[in-house]
N, CA, C and O atoms as a GROMACS GRO file, in nm:
protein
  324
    1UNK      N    1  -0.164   1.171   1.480
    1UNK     CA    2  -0.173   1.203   1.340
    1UNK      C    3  -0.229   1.082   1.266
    1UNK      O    4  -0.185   0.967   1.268
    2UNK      N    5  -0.343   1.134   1.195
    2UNK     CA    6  -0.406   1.001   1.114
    2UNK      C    7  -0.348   0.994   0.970
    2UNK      O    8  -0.361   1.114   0.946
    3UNK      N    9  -0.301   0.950   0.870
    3UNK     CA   10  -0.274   0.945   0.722
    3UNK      C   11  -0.400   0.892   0.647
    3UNK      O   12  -0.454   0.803   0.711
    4UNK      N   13  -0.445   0.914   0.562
    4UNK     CA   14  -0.552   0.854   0.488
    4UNK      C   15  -0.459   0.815   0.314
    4UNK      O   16  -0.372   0.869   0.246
    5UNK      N   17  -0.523   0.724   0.310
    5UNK     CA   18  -0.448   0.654   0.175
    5UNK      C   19  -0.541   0.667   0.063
    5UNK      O   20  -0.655   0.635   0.097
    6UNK      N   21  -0.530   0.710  -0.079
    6UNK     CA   22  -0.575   0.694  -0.151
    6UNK      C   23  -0.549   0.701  -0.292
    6UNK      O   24  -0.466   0.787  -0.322
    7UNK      N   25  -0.601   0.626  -0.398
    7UNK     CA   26  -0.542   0.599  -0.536
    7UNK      C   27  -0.582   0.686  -0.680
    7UNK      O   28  -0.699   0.693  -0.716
    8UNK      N   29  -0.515   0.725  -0.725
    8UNK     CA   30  -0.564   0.786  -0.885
    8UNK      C   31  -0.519   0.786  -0.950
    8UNK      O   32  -0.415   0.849  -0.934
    9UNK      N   33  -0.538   0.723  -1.087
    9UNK     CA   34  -0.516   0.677  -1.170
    9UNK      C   35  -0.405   0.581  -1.166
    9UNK      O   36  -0.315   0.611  -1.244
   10UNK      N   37  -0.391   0.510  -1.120
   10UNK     CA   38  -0.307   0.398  -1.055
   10UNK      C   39  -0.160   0.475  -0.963
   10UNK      O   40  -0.043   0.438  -0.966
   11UNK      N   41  -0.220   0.588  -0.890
   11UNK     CA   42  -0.093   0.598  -0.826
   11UNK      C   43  -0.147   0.642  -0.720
   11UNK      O   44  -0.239   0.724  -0.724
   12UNK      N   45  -0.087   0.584  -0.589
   12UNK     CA   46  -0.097   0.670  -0.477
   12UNK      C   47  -0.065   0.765  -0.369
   12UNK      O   48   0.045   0.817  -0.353
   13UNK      N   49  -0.180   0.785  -0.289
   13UNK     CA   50  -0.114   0.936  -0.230
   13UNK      C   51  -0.171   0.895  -0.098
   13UNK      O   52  -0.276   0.841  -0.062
   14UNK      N   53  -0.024   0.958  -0.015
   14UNK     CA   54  -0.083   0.967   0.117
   14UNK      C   55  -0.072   1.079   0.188
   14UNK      O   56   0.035   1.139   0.186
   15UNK      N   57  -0.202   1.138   0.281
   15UNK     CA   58  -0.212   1.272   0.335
   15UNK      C   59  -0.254   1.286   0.412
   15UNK      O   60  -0.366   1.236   0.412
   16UNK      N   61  -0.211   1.371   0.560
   16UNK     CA   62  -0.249   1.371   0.655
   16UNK      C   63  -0.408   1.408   0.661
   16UNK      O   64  -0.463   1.478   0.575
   17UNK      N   65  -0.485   1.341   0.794
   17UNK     CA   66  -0.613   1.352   0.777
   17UNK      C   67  -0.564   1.509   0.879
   17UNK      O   68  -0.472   1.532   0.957
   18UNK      N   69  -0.704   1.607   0.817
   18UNK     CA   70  -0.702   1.756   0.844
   18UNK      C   71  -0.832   1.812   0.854
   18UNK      O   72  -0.922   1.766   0.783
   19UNK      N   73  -0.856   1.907   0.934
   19UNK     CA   74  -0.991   1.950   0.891
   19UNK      C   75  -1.053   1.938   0.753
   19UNK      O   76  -1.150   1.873   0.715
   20UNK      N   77  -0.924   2.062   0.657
   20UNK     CA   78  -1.006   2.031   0.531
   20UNK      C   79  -0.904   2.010   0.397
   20UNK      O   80  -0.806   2.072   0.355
   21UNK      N   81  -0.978   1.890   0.353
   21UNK     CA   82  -0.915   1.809   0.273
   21UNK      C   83  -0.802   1.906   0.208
   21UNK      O   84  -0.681   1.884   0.220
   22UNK      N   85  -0.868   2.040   0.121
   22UNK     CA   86  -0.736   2.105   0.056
   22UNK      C   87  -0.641   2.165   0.113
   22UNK      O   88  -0.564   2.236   0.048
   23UNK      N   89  -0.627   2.142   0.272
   23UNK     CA   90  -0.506   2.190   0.328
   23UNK      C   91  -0.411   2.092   0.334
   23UNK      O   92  -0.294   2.121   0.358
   24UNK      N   93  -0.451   1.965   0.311
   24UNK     CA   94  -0.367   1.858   0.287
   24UNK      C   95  -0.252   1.869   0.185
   24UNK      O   96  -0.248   1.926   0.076
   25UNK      N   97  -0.144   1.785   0.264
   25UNK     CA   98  -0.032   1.804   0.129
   25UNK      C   99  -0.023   1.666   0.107
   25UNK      O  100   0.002   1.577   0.189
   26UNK      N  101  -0.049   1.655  -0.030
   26UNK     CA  102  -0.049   1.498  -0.090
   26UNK      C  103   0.109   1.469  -0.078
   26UNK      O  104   0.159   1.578  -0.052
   27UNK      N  105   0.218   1.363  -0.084
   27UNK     CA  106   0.302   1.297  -0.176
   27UNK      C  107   0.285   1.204  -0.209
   27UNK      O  108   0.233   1.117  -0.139
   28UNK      N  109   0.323   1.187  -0.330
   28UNK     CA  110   0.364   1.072  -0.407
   28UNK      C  111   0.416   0.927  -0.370
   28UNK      O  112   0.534   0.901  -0.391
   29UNK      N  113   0.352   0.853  -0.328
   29UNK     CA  114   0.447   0.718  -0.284
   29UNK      C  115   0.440   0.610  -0.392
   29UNK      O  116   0.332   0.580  -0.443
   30UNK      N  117   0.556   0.551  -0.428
   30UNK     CA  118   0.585   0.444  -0.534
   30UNK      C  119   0.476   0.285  -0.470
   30UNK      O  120   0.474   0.246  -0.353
   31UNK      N  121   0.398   0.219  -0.591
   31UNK     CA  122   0.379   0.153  -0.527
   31UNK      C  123   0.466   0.034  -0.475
   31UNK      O  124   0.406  -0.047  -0.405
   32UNK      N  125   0.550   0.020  -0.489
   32UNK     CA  126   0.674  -0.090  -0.377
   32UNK      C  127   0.668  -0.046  -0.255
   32UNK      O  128   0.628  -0.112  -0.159
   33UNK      N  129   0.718   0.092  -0.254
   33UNK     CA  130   0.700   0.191  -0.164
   33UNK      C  131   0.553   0.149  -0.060
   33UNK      O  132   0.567   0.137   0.062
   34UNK      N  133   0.448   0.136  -0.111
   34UNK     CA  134   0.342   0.149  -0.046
   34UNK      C  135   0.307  -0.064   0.023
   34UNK      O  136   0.248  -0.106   0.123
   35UNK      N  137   0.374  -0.132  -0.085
   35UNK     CA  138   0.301  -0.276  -0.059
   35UNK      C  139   0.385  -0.294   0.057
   35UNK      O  140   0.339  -0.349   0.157
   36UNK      N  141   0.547  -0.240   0.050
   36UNK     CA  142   0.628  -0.299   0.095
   36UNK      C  143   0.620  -0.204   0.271
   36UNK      O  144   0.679  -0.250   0.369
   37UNK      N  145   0.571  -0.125   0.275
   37UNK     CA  146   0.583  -0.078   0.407
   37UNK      C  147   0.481  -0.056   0.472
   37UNK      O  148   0.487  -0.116   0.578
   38UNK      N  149   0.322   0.043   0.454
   38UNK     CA  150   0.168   0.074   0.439
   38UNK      C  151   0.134  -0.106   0.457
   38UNK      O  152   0.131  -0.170   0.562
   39UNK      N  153   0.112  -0.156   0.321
   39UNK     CA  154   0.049  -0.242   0.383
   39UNK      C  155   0.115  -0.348   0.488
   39UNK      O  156   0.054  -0.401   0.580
   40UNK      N  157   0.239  -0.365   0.457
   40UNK     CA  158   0.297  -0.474   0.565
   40UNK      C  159   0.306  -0.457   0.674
   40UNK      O  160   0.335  -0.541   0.759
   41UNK      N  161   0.277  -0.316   0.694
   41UNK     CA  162   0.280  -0.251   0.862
   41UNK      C  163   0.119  -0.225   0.919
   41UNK      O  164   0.085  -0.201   1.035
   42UNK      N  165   0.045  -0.236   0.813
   42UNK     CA  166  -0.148  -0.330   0.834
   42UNK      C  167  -0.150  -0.459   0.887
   42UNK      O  168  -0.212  -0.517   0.976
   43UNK      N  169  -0.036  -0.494   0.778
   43UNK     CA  170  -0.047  -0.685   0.812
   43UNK      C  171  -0.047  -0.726   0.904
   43UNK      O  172  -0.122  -0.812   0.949
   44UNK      N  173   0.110  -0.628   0.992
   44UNK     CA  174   0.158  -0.655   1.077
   44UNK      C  175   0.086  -0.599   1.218
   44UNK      O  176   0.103  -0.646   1.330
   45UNK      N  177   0.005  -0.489   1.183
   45UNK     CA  178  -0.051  -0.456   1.315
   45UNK      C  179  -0.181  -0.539   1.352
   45UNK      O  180  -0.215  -0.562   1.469
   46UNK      N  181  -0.245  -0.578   1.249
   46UNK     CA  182  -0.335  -0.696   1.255
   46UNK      C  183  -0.314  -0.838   1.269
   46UNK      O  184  -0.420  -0.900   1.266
   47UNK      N  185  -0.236  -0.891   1.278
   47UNK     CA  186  -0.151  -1.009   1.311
   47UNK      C  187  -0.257  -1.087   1.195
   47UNK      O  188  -0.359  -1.148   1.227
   48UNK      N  189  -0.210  -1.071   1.059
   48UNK     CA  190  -0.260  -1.148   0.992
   48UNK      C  191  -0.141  -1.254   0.919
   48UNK      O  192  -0.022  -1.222   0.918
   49UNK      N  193  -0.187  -1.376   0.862
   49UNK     CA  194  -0.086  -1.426   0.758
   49UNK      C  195  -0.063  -1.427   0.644
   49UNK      O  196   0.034  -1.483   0.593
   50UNK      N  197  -0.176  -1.346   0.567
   50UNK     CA  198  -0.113  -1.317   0.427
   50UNK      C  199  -0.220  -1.225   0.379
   50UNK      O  200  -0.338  -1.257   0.391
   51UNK      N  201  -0.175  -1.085   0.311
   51UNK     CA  202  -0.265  -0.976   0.246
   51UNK      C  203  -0.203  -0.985   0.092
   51UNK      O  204  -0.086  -1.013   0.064
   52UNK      N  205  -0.330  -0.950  -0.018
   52UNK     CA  206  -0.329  -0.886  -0.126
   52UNK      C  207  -0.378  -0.755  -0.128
   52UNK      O  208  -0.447  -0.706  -0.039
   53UNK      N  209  -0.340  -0.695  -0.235
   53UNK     CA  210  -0.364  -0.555  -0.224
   53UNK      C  211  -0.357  -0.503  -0.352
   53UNK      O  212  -0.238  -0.493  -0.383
   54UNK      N  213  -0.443  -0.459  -0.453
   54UNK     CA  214  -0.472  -0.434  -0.583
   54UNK      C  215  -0.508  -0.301  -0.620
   54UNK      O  216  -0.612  -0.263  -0.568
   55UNK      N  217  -0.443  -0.209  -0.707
   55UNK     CA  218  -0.460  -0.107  -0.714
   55UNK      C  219  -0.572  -0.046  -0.858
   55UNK      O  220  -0.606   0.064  -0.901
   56UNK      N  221  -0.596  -0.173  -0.892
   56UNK     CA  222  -0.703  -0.173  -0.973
   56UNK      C  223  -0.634  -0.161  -1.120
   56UNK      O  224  -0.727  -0.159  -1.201
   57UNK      N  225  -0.564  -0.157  -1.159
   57UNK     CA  226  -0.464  -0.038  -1.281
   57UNK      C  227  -0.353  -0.105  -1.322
   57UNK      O  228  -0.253  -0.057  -1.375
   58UNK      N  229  -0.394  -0.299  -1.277
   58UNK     CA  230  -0.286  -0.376  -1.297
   58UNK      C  231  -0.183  -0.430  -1.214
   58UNK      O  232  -0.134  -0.542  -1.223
   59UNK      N  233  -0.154  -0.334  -1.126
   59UNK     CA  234  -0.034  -0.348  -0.988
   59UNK      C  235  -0.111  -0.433  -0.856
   59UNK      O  236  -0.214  -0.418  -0.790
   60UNK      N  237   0.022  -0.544  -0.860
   60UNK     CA  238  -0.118  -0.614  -0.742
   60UNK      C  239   0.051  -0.648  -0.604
   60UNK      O  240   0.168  -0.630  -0.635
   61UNK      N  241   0.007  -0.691  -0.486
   61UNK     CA  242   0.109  -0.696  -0.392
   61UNK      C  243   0.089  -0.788  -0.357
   61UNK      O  244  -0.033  -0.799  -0.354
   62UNK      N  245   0.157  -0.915  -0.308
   62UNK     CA  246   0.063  -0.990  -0.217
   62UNK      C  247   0.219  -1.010  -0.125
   62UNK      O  248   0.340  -1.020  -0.148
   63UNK      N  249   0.115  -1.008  -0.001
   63UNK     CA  250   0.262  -1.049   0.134
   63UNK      C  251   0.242  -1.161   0.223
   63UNK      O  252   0.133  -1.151   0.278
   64UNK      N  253   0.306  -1.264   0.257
   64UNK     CA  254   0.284  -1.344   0.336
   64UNK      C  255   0.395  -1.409   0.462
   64UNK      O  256   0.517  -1.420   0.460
   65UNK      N  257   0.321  -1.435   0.541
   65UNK     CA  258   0.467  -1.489   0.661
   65UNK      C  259   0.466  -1.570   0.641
   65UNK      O  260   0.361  -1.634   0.634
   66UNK      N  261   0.593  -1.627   0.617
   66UNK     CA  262   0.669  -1.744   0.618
   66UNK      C  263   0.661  -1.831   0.767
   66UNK      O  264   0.629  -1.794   0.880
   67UNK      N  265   0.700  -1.943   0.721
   67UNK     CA  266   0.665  -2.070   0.858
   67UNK      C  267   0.742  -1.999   0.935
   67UNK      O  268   0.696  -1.989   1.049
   68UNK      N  269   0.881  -1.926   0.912
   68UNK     CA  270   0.997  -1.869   1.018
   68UNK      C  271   0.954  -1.768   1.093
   68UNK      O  272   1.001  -1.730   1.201
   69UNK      N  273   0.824  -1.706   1.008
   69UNK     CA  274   0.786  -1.608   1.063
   69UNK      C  275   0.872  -1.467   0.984
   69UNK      O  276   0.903  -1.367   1.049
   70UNK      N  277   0.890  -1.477   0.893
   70UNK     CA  278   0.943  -1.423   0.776
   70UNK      C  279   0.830  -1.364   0.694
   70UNK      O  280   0.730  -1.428   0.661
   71UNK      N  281   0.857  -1.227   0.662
   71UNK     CA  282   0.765  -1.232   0.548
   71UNK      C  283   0.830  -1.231   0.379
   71UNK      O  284   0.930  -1.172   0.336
   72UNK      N  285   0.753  -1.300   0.322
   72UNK     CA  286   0.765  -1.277   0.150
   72UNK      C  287   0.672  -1.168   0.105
   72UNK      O  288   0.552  -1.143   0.121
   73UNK      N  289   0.759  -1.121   0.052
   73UNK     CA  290   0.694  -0.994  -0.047
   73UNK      C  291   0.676  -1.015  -0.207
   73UNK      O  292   0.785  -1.026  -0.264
   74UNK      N  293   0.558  -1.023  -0.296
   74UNK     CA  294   0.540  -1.075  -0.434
   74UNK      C  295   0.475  -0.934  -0.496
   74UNK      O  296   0.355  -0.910  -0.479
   75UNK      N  297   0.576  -0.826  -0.583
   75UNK     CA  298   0.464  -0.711  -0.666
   75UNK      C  299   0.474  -0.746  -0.801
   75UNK      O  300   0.575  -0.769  -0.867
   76UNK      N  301   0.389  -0.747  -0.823
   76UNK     CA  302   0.369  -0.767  -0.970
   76UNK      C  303   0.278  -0.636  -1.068
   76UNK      O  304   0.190  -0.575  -1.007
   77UNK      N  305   0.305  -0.601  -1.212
   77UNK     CA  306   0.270  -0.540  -1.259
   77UNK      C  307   0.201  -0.576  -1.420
   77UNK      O  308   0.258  -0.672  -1.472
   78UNK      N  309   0.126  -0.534  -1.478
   78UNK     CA  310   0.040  -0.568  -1.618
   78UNK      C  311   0.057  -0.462  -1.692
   78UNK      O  312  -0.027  -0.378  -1.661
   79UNK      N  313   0.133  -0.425  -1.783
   79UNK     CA  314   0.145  -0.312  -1.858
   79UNK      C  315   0.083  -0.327  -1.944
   79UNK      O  316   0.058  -0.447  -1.952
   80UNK      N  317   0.034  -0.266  -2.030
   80UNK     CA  318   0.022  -0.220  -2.182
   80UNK      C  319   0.085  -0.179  -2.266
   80UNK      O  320   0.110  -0.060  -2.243
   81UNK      N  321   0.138  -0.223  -2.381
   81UNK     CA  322   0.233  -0.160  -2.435
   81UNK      C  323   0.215  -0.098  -2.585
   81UNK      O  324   0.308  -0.036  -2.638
   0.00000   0.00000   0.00000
């Protein structure tokens, strides 16, 4: 099973890849939801040491391993009010 990730209007959705796109069932994932598991489980399958990840719309993630081999997790958000 493949998932394909994608954003609108600063929120995202993830949905199984399918023949055709409208048989797909979108949900809703929070972005914490998405920095904190999606990408850290990229990070982690790529053996990298530190990703950002920007949703364009203000919300930004950044994750990094620690010397322990720990990771830190940083989300930050830009509202408008």
């Amino acid at each position: 099973m493949l998932l394909a990730l994608h954003a609108e209007k600063g929120e995202i959705f993830m949905t199984e890849d399918v023949v055709k796109e409208e048989q797909a069932n979108p949900r809703k994932v929070s972005w914490e939801a998405f920095v904190k598991q999606d990408a850290l489980n990229f990070m982690m399958a790529h053996n990298l040491q530190a990703i950002t990840v920007d949703d364009g719309a203000g919300k930004k993630g950044v994750i990094k391993r620690t010397s322990k081999g720990d990771f830190s997790v940083q989300i930050t958000s830009n509202e408008i009010l």
